[in-house]
N, C-alpha and C positions, 0 to 999 in steps of 0.2 A: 494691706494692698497686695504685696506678696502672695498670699495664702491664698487671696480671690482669684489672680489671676496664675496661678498653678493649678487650682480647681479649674478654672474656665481650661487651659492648655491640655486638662488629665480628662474632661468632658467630650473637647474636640478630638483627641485621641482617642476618647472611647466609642463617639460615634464612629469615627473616620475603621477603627478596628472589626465594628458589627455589618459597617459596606461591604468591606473588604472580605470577612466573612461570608454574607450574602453572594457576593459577586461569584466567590472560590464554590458555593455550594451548587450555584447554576450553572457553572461551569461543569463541575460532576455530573449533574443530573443529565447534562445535556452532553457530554461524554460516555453516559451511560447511556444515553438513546442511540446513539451514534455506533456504540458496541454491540447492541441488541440488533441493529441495522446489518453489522456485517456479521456477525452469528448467519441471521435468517441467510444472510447471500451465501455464505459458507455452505450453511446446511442445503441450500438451494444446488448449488455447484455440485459438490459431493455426490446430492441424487441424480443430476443428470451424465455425473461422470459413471455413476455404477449402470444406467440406465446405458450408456453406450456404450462400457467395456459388455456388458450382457448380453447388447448386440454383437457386437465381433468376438464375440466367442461364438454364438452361436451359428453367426451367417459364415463368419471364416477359420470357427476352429481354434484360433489362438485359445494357449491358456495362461494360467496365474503365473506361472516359473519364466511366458515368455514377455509378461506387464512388468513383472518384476526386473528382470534381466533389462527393460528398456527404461524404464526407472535411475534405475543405477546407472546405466550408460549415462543420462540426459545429467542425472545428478552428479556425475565426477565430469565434465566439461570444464569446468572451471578448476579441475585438479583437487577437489576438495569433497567427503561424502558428507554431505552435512545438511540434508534434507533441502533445501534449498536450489533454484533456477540462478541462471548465471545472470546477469544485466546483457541488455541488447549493446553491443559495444559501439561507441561512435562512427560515425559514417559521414564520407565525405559526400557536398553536394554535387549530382548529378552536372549540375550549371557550373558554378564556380571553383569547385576542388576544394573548398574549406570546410574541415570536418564543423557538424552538429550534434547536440546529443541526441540519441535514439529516439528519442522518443516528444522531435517536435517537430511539429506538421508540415512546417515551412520552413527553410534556410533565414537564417538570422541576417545574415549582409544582403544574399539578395534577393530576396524572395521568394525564392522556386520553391514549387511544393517536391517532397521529402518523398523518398519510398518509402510503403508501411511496410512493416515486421509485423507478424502477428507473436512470434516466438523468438527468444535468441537461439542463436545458432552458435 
């Protein structure tokens, strides 16, 4: 009796381990759609950023030494060069003076809608 009901315990474990497999390989797959999603929007982004620095160079002149130069500036804001944008920093609401974080739409206690930030500062 032993032996059987080890066997039925090491069966249940083995389906329960091929779910759990399954489960983990759909999750990948669909982590990898998800990846391939923000590629395309990267790639998307990137041509519309070369697509508008091309304009203002062209309409106003600016060049590469002064993208770079403002680059750098935006990227040490937070004291740090490390390719990275700072976080929008918390902001109190307009209505009640209780800070919210940046980046939600409406005040938590009382309601009021929030100013947008498009960029931190």
């Amino acid at each position: 009796m032993f032996t059987s009901s080890q066997s039925y315990y090491q069966s249940v474990a083995s389906v329960q381990a091929q779910a759990d497999a399954n489960n983990a390989k759909a999750k990948a797959v669909e982590a990898q759609a998800q990846v391939e999603v923000l590629r395309q929007d990267v790639d998307r982004l990137l041509m519309i950023s070369e697509a508008l620095w091309s304009f203002l160079k062209k309409e106003h002149g600016y060049t590469d030494d002064q993208l770079a130069e403002k680059v750098t500036e935006i990227d040490l804001r937070d004291g740090q060069l490390d390719g990275r944008t700072t976080q929008a920093p918390a902001a109190p609401c307009p209505q009640c003076g209780r800070v919210n974080a940046a980046r939600r739409p409406r005040c938590i206690y009382c309601g009021t809608p929030l100013p947008v930030t498009l960029f931190a500062s």
